[in-house]
SEFIZA-3560 file (N, C-alpha, C; in Angstrom, 3 decimals):
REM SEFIZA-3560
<numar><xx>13.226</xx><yy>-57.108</yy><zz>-104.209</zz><atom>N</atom></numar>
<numar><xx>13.204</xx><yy>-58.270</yy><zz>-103.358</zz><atom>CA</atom></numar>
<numar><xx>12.732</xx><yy>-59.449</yy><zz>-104.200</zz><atom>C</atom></numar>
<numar><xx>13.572</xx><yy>-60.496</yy><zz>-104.192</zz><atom>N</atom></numar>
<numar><xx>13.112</xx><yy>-61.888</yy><zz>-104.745</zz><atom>CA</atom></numar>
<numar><xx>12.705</xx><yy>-62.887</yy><zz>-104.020</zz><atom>C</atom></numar>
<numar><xx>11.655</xx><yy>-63.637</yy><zz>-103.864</zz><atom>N</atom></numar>
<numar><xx>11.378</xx><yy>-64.590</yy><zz>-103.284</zz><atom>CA</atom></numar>
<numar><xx>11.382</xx><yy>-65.865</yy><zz>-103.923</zz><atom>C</atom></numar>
<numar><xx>11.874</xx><yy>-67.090</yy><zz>-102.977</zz><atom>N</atom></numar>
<numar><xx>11.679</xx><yy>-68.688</yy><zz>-103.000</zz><atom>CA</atom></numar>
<numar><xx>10.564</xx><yy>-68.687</yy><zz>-103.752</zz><atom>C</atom></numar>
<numar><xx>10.679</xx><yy>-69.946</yy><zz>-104.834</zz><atom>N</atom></numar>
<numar><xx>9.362</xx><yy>-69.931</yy><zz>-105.347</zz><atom>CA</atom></numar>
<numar><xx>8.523</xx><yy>-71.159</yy><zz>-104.539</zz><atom>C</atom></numar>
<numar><xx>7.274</xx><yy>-70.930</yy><zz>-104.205</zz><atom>N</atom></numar>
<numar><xx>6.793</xx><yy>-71.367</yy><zz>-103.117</zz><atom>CA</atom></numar>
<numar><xx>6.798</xx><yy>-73.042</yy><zz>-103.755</zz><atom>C</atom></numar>
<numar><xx>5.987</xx><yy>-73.772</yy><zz>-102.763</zz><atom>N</atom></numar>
<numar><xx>6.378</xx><yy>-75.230</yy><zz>-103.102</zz><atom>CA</atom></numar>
<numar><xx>4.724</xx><yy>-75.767</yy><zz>-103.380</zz><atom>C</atom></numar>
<numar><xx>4.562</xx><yy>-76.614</yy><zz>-103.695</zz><atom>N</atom></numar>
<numar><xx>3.587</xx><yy>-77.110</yy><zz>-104.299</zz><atom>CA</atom></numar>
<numar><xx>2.437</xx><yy>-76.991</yy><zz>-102.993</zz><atom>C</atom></numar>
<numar><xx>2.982</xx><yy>-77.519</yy><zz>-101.936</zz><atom>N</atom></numar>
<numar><xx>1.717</xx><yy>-77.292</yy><zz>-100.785</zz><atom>CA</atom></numar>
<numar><xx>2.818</xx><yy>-76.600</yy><zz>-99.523</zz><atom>C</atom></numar>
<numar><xx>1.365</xx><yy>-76.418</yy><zz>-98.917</zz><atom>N</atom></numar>
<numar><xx>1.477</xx><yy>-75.606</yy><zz>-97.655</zz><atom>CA</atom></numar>
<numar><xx>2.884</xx><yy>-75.983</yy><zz>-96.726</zz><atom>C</atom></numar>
<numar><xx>4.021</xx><yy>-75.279</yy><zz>-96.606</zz><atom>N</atom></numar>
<numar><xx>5.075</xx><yy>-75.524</yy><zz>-95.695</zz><atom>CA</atom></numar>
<numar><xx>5.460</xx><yy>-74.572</yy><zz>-94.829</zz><atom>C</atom></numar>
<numar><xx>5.190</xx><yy>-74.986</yy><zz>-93.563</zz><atom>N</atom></numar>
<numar><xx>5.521</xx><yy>-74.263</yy><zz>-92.560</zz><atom>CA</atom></numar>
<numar><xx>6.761</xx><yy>-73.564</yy><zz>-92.972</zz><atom>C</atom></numar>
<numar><xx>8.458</xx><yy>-74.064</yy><zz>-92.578</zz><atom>N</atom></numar>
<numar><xx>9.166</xx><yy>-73.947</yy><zz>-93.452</zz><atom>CA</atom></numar>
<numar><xx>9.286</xx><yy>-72.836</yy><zz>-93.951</zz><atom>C</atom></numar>
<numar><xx>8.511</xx><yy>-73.067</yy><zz>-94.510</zz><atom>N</atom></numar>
<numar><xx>8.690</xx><yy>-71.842</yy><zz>-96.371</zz><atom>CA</atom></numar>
<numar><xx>7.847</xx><yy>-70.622</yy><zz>-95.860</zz><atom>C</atom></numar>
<numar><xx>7.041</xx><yy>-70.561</yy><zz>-95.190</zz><atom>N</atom></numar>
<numar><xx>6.380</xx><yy>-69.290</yy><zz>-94.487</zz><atom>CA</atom></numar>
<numar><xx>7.182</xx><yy>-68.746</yy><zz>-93.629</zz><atom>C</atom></numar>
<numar><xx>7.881</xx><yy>-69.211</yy><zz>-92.808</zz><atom>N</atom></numar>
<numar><xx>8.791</xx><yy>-69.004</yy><zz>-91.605</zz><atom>CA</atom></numar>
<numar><xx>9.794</xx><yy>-68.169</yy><zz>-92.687</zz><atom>C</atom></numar>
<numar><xx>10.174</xx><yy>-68.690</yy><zz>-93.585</zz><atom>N</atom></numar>
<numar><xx>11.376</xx><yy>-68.151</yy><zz>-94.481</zz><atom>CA</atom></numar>
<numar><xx>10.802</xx><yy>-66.471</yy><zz>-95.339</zz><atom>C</atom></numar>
<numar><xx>9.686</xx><yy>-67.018</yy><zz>-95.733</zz><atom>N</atom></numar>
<numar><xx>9.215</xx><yy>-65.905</yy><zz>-96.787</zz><atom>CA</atom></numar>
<numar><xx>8.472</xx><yy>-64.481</yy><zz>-95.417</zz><atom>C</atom></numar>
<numar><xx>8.181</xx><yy>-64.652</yy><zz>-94.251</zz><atom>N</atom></numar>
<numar><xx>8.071</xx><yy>-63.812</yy><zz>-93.201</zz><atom>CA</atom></numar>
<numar><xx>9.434</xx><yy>-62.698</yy><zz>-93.018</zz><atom>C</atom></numar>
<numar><xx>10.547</xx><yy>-63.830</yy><zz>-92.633</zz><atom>N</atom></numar>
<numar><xx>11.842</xx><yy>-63.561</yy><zz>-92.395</zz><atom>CA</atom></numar>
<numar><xx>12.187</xx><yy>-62.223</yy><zz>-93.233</zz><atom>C</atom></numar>
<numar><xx>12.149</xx><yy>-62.820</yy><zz>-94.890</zz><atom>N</atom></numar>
<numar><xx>12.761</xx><yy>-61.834</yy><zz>-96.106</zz><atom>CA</atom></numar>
<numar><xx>11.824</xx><yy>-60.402</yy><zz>-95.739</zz><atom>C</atom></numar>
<numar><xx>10.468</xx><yy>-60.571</yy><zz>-95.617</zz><atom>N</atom></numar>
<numar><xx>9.460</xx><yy>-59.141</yy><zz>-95.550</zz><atom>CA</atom></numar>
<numar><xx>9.621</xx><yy>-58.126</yy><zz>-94.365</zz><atom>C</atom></numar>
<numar><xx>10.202</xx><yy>-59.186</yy><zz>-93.468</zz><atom>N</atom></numar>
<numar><xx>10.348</xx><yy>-58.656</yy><zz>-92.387</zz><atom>CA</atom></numar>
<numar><xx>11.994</xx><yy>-57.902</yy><zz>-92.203</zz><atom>C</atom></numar>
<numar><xx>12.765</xx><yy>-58.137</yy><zz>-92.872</zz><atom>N</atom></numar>
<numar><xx>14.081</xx><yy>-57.908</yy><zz>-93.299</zz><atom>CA</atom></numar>
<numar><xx>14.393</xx><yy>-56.349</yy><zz>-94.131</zz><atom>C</atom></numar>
<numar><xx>13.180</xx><yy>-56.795</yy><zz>-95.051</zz><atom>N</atom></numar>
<numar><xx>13.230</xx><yy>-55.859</yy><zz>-95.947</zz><atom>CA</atom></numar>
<numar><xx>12.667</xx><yy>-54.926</yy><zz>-95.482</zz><atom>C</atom></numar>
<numar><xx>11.352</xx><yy>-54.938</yy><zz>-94.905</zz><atom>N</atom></numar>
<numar><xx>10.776</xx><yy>-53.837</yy><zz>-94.129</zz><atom>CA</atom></numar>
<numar><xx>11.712</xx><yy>-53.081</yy><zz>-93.304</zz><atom>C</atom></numar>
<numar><xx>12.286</xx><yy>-53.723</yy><zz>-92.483</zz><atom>N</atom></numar>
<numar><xx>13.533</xx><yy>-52.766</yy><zz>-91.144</zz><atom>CA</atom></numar>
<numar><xx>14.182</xx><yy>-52.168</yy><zz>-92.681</zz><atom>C</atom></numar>
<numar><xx>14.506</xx><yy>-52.400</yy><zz>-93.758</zz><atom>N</atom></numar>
<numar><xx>15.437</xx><yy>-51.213</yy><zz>-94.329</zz><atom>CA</atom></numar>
<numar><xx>14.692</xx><yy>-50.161</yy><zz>-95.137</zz><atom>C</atom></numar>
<numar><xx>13.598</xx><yy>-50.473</yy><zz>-95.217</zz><atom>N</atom></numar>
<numar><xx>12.979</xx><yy>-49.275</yy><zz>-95.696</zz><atom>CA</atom></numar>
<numar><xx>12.593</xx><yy>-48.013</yy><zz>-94.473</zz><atom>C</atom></numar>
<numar><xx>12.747</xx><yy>-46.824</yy><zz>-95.183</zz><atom>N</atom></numar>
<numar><xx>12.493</xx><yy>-45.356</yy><zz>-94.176</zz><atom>CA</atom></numar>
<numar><xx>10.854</xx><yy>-45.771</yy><zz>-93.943</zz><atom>C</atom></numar>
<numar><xx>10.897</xx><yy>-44.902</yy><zz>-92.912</zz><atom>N</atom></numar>
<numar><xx>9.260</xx><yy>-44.924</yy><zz>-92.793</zz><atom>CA</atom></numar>
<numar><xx>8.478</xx><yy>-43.634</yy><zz>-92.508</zz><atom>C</atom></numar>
<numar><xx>7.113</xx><yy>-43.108</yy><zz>-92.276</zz><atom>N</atom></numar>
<numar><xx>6.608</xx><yy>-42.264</yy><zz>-92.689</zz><atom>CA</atom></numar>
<numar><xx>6.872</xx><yy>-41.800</yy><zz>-91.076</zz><atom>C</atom></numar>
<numar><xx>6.628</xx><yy>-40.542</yy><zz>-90.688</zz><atom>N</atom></numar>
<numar><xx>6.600</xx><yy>-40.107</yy><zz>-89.426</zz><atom>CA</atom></numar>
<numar><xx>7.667</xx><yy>-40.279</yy><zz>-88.235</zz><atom>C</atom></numar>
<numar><xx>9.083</xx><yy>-40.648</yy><zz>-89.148</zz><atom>N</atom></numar>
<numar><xx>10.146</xx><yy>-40.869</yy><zz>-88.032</zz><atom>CA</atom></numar>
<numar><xx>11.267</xx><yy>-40.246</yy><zz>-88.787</zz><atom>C</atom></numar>
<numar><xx>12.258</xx><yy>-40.081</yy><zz>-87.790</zz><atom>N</atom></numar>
<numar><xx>13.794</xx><yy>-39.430</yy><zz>-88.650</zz><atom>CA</atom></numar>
<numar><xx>14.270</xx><yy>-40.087</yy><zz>-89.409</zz><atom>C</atom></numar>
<numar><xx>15.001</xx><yy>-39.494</yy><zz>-90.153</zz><atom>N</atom></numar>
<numar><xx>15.790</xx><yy>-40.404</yy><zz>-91.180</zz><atom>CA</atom></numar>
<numar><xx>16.947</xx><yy>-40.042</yy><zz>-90.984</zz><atom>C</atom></numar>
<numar><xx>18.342</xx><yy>-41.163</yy><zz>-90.711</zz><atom>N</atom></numar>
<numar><xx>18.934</xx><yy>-41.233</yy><zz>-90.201</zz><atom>CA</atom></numar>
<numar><xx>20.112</xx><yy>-41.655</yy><zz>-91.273</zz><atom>C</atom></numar>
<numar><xx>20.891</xx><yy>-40.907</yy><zz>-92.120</zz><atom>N</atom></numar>
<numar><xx>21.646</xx><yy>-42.035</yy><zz>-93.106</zz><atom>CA</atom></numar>
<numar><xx>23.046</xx><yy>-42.258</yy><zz>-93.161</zz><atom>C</atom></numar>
<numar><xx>23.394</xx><yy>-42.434</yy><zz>-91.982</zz><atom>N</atom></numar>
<numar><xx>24.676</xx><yy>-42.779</yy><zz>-91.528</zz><atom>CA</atom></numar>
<numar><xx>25.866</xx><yy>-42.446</yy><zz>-92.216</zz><atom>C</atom></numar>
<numar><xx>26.366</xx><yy>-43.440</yy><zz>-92.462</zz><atom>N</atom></numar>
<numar><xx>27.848</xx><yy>-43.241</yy><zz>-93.444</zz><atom>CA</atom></numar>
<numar><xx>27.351</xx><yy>-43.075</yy><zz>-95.078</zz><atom>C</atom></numar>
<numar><xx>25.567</xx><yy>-42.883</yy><zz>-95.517</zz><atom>N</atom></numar>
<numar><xx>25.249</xx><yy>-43.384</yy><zz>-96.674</zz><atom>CA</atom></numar>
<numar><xx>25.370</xx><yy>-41.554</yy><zz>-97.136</zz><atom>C</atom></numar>
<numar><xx>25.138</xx><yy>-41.202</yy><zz>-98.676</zz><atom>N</atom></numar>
<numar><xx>25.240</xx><yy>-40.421</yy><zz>-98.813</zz><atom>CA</atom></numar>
<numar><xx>23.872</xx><yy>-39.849</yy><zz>-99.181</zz><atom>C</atom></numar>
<numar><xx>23.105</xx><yy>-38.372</yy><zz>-98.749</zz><atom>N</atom></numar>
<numar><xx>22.136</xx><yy>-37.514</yy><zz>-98.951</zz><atom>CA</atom></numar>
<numar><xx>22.349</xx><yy>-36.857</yy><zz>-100.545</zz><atom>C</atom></numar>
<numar><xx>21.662</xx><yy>-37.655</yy><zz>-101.034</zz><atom>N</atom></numar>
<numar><xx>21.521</xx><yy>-36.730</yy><zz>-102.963</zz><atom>CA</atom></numar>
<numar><xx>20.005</xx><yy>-36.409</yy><zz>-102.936</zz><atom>C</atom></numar>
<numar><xx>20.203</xx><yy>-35.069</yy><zz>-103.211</zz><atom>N</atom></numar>
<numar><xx>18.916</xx><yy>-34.484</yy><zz>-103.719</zz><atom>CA</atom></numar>
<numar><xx>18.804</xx><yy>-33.822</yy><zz>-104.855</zz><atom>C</atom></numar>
<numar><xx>18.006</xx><yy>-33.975</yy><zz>-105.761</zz><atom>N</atom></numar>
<numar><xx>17.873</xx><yy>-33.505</yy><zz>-107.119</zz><atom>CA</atom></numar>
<numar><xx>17.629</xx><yy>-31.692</yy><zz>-107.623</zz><atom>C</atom></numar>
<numar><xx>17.856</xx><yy>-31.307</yy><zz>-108.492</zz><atom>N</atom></numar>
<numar><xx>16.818</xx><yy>-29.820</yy><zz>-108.262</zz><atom>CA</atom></numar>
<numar><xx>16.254</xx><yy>-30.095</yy><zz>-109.251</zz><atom>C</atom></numar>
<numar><xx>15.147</xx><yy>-28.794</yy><zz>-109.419</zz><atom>N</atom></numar>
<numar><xx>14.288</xx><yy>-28.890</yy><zz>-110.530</zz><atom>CA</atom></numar>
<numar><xx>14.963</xx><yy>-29.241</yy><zz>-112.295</zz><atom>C</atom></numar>
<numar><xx>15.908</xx><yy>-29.114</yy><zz>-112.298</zz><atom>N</atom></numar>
<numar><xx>17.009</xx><yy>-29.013</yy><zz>-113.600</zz><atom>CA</atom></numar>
<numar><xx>17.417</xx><yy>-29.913</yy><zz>-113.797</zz><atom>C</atom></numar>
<numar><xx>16.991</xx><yy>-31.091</yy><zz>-112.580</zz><atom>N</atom></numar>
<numar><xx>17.976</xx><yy>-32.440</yy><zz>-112.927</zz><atom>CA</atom></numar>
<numar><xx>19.170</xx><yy>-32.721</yy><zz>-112.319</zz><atom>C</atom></numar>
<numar><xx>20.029</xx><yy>-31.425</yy><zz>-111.764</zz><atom>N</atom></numar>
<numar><xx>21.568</xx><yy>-31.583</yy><zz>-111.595</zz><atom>CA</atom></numar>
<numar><xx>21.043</xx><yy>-32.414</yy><zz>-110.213</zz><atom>C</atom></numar>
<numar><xx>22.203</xx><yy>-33.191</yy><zz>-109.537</zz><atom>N</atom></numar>
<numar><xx>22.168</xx><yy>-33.950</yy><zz>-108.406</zz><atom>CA</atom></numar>
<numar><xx>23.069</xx><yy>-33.619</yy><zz>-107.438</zz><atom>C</atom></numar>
<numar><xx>22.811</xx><yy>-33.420</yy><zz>-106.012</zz><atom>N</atom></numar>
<numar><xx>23.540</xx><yy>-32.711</yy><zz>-105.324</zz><atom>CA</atom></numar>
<numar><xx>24.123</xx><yy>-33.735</yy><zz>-104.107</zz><atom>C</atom></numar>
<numar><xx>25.264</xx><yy>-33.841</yy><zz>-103.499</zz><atom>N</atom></numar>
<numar><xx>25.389</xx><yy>-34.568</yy><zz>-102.645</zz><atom>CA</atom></numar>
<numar><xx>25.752</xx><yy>-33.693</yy><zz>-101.601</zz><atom>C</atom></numar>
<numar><xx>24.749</xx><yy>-33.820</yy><zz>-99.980</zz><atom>N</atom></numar>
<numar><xx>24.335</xx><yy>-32.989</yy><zz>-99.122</zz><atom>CA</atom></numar>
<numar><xx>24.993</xx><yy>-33.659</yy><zz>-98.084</zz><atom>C</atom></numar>
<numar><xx>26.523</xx><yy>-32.633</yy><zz>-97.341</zz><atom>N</atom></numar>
<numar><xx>26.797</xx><yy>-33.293</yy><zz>-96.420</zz><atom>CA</atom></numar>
<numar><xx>27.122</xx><yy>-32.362</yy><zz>-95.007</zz><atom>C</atom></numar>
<numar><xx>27.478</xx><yy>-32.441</yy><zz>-94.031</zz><atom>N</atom></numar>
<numar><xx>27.507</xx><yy>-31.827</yy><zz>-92.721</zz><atom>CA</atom></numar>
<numar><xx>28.920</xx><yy>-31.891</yy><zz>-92.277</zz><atom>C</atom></numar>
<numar><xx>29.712</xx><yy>-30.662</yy><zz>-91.788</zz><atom>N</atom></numar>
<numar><xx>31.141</xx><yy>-31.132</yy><zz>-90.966</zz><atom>CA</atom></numar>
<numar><xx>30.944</xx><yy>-31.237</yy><zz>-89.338</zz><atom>C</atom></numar>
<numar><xx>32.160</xx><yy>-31.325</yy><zz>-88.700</zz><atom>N</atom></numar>
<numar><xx>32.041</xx><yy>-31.414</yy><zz>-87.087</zz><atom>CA</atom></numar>
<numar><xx>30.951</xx><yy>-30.273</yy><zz>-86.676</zz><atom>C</atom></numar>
<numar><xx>31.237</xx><yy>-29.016</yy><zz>-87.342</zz><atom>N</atom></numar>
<numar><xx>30.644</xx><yy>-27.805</yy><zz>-86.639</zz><atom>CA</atom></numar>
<numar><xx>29.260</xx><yy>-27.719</yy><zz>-87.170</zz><atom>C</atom></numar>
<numar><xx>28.398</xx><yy>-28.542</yy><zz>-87.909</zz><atom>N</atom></numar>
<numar><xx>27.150</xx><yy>-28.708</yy><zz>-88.420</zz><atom>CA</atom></numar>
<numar><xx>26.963</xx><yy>-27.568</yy><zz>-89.410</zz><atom>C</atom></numar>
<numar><xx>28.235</xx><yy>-27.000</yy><zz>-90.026</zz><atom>N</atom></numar>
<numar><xx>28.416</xx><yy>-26.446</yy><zz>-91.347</zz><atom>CA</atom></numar>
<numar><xx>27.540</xx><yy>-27.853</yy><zz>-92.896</zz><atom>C</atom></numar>
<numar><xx>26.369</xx><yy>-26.789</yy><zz>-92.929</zz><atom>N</atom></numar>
<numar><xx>25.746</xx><yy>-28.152</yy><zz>-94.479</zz><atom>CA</atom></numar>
<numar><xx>26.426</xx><yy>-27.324</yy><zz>-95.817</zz><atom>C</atom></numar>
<numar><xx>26.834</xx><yy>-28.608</yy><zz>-96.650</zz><atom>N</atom></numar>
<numar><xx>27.312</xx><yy>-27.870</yy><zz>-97.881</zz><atom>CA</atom></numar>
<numar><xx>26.698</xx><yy>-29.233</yy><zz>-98.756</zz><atom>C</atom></numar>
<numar><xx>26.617</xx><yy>-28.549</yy><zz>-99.880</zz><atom>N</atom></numar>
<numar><xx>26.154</xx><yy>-29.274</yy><zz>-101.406</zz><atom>CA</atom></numar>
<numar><xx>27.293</xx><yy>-29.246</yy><zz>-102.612</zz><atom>C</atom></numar>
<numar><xx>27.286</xx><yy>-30.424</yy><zz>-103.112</zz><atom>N</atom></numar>
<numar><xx>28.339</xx><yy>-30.629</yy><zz>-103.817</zz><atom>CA</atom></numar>
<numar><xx>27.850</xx><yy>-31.281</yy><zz>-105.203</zz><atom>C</atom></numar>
<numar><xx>27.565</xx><yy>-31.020</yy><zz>-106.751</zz><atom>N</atom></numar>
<numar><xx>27.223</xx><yy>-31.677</yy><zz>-107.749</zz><atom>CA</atom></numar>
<numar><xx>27.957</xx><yy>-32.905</yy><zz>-108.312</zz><atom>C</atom></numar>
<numar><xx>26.646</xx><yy>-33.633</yy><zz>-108.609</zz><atom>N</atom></numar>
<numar><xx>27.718</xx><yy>-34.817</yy><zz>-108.946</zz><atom>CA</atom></numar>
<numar><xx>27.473</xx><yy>-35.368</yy><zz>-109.691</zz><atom>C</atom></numar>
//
């Protein structure tokens, strides 16, 4: 995340703006104690070896792993 570089004095303005971005950015981060939900995005999980796996589900909630 990059922010406006602030302005010499206090601007309403520019707080209203720099709230906005934290508050933006926050809704896309996961959070601790709720589902995680990742839509059309794709599930990669690593193994101990390094290889990277992409973890996906069909209609019948068949899970399969695929290296990538």
């Amino acid at each position: 995340m990059r922010f406006p570089r602030p302005p010499q004095s206090y601007d309403q303005r520019d707080q209203t703006e720099v709230r906005l971005l934290i508050e933006r950015a926050d809704d896309a981060n996961h959070k601790r104690n709720q589902d995680v939900e990742v839509g059309n995005a794709r599930l990669i999980l690593k193994s101990p070896n390094g290889t990277r796996y992409s973890i996906t589900v069909n209609n019948s909630g068949a899970i399969s792993a695929a290296a990538i």
